[in-house]
N, C-alpha and C positions, 0 to 999 in steps of 0.2 A: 475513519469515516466509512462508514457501510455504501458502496456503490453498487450492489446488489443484492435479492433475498429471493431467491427462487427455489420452490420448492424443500427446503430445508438445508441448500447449501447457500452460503453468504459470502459472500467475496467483500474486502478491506482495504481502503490505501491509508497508510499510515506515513507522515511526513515531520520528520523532529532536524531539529537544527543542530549540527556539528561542533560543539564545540572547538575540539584539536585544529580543525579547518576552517579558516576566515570564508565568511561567504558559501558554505556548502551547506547541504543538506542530505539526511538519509531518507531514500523512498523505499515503503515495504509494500509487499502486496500478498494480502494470503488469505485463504480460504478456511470456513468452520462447515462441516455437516452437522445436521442437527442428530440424525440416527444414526450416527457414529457409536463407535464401543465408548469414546468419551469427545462428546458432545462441545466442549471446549477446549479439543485438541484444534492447534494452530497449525495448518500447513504452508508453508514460504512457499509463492510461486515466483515470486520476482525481488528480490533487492538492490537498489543501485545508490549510487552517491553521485549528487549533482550537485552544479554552482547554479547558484540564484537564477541568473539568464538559462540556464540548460532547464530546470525546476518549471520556470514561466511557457517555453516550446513546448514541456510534456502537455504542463496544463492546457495551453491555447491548441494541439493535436485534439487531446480527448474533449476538448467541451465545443469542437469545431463543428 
């Protein structure tokens, strides 16, 4: 999901479900420049794994 587009850099959260782990989840977060040497290079700022209730605190912090 694109949560920002400013000026040609793009910030991402990406949220898929755990299989190995009942109830978890993986969260990514990373950026694209667009004048970059290559343009859909991915950079990881943030990865975590949370459980469904830790997942729902992130979400209800950022959309407070």
């Amino acid at each position: 999901m694109l949560i920002s587009d400013t000026a040609g850099y793009k910030l991402y959260c990406e949220t898929r479900p755990l299989e190995a782990l009942a109830d978890s989840f993986h969260v990514r977060i990373f950026t694209t420049y667009a004048w970059a040497k290559n343009p859909d290079a991915e950079q990881n700022k943030l990865e975590l794994i949370l459980s469904a209730k830790d997942l729902e605190n992130l979400r209800q912090s950022l959309t407070a």
